[in-house]
C-alpha positions as CSV (number, residue, x, y, z in Angstrom):
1,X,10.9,-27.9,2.2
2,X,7.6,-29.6,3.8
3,X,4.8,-30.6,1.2
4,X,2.9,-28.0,3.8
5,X,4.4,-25.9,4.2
6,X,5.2,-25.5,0.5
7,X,1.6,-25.8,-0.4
8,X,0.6,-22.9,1.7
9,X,3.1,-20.5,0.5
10,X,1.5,-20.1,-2.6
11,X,-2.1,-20.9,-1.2
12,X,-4.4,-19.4,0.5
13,X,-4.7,-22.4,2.3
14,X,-3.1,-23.2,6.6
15,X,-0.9,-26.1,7.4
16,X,-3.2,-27.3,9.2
17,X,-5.8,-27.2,6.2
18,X,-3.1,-28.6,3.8
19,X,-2.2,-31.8,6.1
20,X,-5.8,-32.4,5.4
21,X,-6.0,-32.1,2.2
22,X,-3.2,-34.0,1.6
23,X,-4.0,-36.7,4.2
24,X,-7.3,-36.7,1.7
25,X,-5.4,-37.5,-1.5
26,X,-5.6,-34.1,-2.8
27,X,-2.4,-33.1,-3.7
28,X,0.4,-34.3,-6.0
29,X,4.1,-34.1,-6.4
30,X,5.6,-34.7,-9.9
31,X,1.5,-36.2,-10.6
32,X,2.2,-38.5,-7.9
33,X,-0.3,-38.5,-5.4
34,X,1.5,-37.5,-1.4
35,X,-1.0,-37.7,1.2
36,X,1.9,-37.7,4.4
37,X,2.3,-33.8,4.4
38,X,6.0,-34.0,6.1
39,X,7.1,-34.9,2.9
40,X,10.3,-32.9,1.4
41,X,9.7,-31.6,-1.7
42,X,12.0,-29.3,-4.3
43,X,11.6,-26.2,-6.0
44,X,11.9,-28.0,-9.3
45,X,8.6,-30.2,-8.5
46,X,5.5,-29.8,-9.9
47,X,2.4,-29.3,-7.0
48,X,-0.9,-29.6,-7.7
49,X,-4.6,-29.4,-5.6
50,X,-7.0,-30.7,-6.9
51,X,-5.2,-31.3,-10.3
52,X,-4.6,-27.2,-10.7
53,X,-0.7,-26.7,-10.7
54,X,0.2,-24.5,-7.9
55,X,3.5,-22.1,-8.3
56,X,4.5,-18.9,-6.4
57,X,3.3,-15.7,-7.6
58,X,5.2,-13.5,-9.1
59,X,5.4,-10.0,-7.7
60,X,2.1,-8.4,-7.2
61,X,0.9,-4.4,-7.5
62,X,-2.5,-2.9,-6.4
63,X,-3.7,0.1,-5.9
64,X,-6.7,1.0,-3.1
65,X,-9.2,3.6,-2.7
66,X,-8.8,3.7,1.2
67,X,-11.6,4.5,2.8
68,X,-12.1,6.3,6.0
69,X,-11.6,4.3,9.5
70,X,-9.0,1.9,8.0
71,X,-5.8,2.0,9.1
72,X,-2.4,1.8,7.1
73,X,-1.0,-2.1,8.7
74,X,-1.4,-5.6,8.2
75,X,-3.0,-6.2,11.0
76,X,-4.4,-4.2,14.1
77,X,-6.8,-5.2,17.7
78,X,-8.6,-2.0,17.5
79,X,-9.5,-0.9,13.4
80,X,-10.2,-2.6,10.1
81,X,-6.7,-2.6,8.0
82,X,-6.4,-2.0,4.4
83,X,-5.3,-5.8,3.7
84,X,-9.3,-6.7,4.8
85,X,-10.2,-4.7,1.7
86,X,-8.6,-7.4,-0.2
87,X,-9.9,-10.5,-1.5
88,X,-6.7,-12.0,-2.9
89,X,-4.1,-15.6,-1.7
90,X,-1.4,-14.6,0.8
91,X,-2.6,-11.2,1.0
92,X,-0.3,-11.1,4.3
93,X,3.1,-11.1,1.9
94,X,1.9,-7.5,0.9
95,X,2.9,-4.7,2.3
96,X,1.9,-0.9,1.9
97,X,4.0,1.5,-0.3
98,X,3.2,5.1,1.4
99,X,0.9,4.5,4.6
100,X,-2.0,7.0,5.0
101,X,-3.8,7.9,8.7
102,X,-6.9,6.7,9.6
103,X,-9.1,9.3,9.1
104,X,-7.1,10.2,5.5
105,X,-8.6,8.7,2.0
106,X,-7.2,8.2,-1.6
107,X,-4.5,6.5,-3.3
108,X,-2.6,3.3,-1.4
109,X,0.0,1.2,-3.4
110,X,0.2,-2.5,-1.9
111,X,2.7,-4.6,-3.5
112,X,5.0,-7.5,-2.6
113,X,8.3,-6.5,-4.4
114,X,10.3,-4.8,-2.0
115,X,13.2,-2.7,-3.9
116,X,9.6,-1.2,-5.7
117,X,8.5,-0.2,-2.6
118,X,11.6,0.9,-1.5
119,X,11.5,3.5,-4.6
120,X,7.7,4.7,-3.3
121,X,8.9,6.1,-0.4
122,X,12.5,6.3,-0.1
123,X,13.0,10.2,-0.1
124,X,16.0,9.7,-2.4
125,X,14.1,9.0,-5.4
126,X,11.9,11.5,-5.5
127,X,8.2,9.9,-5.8
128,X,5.7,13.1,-5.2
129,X,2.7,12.5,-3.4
130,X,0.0,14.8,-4.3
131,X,-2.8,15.7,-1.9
132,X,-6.1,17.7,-1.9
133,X,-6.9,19.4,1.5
134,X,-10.2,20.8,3.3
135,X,-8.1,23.6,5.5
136,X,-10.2,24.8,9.0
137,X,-8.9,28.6,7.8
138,X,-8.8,30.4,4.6
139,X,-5.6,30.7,3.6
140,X,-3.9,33.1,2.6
141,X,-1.2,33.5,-1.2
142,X,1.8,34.1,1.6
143,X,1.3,30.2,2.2
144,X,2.5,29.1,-1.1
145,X,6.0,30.9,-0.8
146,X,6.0,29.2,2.3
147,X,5.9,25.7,0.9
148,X,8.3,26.5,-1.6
149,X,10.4,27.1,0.8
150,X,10.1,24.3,3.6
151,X,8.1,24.9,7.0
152,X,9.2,24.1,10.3
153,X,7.7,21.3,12.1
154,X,7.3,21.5,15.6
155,X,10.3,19.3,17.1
156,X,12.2,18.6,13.8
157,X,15.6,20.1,13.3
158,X,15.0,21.1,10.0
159,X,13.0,22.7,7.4
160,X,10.6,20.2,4.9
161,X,11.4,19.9,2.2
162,X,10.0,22.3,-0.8
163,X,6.9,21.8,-1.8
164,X,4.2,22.9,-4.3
165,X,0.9,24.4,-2.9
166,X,-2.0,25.2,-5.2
167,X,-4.5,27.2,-3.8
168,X,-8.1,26.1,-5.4
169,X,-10.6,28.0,-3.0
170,X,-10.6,30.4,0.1
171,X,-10.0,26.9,2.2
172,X,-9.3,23.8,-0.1
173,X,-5.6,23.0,-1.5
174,X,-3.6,21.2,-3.3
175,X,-0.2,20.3,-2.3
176,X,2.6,18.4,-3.4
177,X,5.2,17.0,-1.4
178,X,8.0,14.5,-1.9
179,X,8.9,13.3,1.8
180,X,7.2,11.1,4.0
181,X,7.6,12.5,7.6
182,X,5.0,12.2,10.6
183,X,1.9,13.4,10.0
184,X,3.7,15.9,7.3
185,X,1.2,17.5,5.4
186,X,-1.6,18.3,8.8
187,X,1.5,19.4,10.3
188,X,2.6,21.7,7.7
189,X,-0.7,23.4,7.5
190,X,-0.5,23.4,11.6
191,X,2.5,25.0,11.9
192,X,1.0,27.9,9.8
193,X,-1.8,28.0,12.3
194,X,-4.1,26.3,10.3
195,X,-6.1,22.9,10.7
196,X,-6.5,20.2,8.3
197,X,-10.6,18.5,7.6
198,X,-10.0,16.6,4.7
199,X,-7.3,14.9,3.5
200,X,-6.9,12.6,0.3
201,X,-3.9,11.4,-1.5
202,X,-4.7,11.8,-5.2
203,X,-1.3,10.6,-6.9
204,X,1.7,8.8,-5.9
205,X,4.4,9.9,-8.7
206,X,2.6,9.0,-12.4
207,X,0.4,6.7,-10.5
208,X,-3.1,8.7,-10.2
209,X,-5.6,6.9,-8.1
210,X,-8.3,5.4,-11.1
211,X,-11.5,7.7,-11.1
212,X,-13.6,4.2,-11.4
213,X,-12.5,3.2,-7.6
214,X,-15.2,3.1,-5.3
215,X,-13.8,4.1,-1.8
216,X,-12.7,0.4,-0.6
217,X,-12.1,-0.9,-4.4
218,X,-8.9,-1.4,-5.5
219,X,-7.6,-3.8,-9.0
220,X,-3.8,-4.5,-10.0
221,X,-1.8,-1.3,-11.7
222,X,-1.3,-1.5,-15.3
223,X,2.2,-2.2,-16.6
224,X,2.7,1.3,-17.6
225,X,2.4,2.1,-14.0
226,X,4.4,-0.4,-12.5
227,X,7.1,0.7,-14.9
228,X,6.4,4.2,-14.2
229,X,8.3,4.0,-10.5
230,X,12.0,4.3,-11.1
């Protein structure tokens, strides 16, 4: 591989800003000094800027407080993404275990280790994601035998699957689902003729969203919770 290209893998660093850090004496292979940045160098060499030894991360796991007005991508020409709330190298390797809407908060999981995400939010394994809703409506205990048993969503061609709602007050739930579809949970609610205000995620399987996360904080999961996504 390039010395550049190799350089900004595990940097936060361009190309372009590499070739000038190495064409600046900056960077050595194996503590030999390489300033041509079209050099090939292994996997088994030892890089180093500015005499710190670079090497690629191993997998990474966060988890965000999304705020409202940020969307669920890694990049977008209208909205603020989730990956801006990050101050971390290579960022743009991560990608987002369980999207969320724009105008929904709570828990997001951002990781770089695919088969982990894969387990997030393939239906397969099971992960629950638990939500607390603002409703429009009151609604009423009918709703809750209605989860249990799966709604209809307008244009699907079959039921969701069950799921636990907890009424708290005359308009605020909690509900538990282990899919991912569309818009699920606002349409769930919609297809009982009832609106959705609020929306947060408060847990994705074990993982519950820290109480300490200021909306637009986020820090790396523990190893409990890493391990706690089978």
């Amino acid at each position: 591989m390039r010395l550049d290209k190799a350089v900004s893998q595990v940097t936060d660093l361009s190309r372009a800003e590499v070739k000038r850090a190495a064409r600046a004496g900056r960077i050595t292979v194996n503590d030999d000094v390489v300033t041509d940045p079209s050099s090939k160098v292994a996997d088994s060499d030892l890089l180093c800027l500015d005499g710190e030894p670079l090497a690629e991360p191993g997998p990474r796991y966060f988890m965000l407080h999304k705020p409202l007005g940020y969307v669920s991508a890694t990049k977008d020409s209208e909205h603020p993404t989730v990956l801006d709330l990050l101050d971390e190298p290579n960022k743009q390797k991560l990608h987002i275990a369980g999207r969320l809407d724009i105008d929904t908060t709570g828990l997001v999981l951002l990781t770089d280790d695919g088969q982990w995400s894969h387990k997030v939010t393939s239906p397969r394994h099971h992960c629950d994601k638990v939500y607390y809703a603002h409703l429009a409506e009151q609604i009423d205990d009918g709703a809750v035998e209605k989860f249990a048993k799966g709604i209809w969503l307008e244009n699907e061609k079959k039921r969701t699957k069950p799921a636990r709602l907890e009424i708290l007050y005359a308009n605020e739930v909690r509900i538990t689902i282990s899919e991912g579809r569309y818009h699920q949970v606002k349409r769930m609610f919609a297809a009982l003729g009832n609106r959705v205000l609020e929306l947060h995620r408060e847990r994705i399987g074990d993982i519950a969203l820290d109480e300490d996360l200021e909306p637009g904080d986020y820090r790396p999961l523990s190893a409990d919770e890493i391990a706690s996504i089978q």
